[in-house]
C-alpha positions in Angstrom: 142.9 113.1 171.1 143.3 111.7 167.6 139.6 110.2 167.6 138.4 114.4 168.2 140.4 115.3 165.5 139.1 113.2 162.7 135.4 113.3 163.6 134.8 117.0 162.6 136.4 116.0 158.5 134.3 112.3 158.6 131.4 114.9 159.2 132.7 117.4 157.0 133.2 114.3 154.4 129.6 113.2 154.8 128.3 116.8 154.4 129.8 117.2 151.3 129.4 114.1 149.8 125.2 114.4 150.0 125.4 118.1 148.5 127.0 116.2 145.4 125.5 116.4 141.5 127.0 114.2 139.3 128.2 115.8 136.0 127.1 114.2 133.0 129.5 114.2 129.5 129.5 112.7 126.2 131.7 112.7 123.5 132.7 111.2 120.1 134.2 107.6 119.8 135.9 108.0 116.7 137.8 110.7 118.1 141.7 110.2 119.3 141.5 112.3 122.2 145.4 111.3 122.9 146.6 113.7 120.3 145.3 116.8 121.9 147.6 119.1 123.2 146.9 122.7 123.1 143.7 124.9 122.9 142.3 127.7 122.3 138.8 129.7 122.8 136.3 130.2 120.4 135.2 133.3 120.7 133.9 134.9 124.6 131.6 132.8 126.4 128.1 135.0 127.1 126.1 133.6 129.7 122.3 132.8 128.9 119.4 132.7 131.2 117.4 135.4 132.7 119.3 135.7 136.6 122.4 138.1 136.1 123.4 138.7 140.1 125.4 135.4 140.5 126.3 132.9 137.6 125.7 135.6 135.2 128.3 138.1 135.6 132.1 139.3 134.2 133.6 138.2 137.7 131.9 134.7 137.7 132.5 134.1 134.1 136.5 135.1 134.9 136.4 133.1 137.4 135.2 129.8 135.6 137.7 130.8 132.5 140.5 130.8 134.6 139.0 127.6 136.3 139.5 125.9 133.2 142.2 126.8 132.3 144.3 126.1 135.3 142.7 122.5 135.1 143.3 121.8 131.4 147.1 123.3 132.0 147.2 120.5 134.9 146.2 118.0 132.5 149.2 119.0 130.2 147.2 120.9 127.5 148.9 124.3 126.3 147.1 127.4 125.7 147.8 128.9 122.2 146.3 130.9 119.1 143.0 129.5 117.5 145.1 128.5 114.4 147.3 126.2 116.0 145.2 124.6 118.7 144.6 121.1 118.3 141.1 121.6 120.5 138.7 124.7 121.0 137.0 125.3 124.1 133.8 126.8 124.6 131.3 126.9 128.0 128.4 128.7 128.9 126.1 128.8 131.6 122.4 128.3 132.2 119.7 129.3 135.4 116.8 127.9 135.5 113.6 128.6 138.3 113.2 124.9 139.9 110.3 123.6 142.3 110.4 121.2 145.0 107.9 119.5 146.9 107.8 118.1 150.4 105.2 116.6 152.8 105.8 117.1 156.1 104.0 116.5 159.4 102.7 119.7 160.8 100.8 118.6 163.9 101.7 115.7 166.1 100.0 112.4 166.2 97.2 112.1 168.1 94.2 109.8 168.9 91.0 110.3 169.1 88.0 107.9 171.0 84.7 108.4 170.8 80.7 107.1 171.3 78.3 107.7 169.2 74.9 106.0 167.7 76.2 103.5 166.1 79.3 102.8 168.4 82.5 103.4 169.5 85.5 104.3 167.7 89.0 104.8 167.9 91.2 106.4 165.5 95.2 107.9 164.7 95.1 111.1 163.1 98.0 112.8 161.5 98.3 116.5 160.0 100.1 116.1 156.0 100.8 119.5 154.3 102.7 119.8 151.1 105.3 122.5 151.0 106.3 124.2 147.8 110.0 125.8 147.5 111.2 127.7 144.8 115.0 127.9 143.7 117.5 128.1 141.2 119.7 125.5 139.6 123.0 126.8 137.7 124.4 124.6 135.0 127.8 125.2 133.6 128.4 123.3 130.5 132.2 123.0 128.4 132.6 122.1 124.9 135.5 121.0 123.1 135.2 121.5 119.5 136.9 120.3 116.4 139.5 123.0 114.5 136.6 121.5 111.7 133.7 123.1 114.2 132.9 119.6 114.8 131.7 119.2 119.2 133.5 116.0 120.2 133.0 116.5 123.7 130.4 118.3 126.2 130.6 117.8 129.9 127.8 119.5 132.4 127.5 120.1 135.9 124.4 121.2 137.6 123.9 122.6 141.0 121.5 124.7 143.3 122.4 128.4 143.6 122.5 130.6 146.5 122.1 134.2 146.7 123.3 134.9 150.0 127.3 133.6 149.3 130.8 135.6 149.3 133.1 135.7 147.1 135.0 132.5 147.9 132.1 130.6 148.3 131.4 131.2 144.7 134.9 130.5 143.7 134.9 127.1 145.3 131.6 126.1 143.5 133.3 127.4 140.5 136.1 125.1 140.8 133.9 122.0 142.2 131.9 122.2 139.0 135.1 123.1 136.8 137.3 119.6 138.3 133.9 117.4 138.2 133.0 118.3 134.5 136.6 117.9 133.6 137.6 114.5 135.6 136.7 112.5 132.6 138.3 114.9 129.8 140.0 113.0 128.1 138.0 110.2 128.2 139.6 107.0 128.3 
């Protein structure tokens, strides 16, 4: 009974872990992150890029502030006015048109004999046609800026888009990206 039970979430592990971007962050060494402890915005976040039905919209972008908040309030940072926050926080997002490219097999193998003039031959013959996709890639980037406008840290997450998605779909993605960019603020 117990072996049924687990085999659907090591399947459900294994689905999830080969969907998986790895976000990508940098940040300034001479900064003492340790002494951070509250934050403000900068200013509202506006979206770039030219696809406004999914990343691009008031509900997703409320959905990613309060995303990011909730995870900087876990890691013990305080939310206050811009003149007393030790860190400003900043994020915007990005689509961008990607192409992918695949070979696949589009008739089975097959042989072939045959006699001609100058002989006999045999031969394997395989059908190769390259397939072109289209689709967009999302990336949701977060700053954290210096009260002195200085960036001293950027994290990014990137990941493919779907149109056809509900609501908590998108606020699961939201959150992925959110908790992956964020695992290494502060770095250590």
């Amino acid at each position: 009974m117990m072996k049924i039970a687990i085999a659907p979430l090591i399947g459900l592990a294994l689905l999830l872990t080969g969907c998986k971007s790895t976000p990508n962050y940098d940040y300034d060494n001479s900064v003492n992150f340790s002494q951070l402890s509250t934050y403000a915005w900068v200013v509202e976040s506006k979206p770039t890029g030219s696809d406004k039905e999914y990343f691009n919209s008031d509900i997703n972008n409320k959905r990613i502030v309060n995303a990011i908040e909730a995870r900087l309030a876990a890691k013990g940072l305080r939310k206050v006015a811009p003149s007393e926050a030790s860190v400003l926080v900043n994020f915007h997002t990005t689509i961008s048109k990607k192409r992918e490219r695949d070979v696949a097999n589009t008739h089975p193998f097959y042989w072939s004999f045959g006699r001609g003039y100058y002989g006999s031959h045999s031969s394997l013959h395989m059908n190769l046609n390259s397939l072109q996709r289209e689709y967009k890639e999302g990336a949701l980037v977060i700053d954290f800026i210096a009260p002195k406008k200085e960036l001293i840290w950027r994290g990014s997450f990137d990941t493919r888009l779907s149109q056809k998605s509900n609501p908590e779909k998108r606020a699961e993605k939201v959150n992925i990206a959110v908790n992956e960019i964020l695992a290494n603020f502060p770095p250590q």
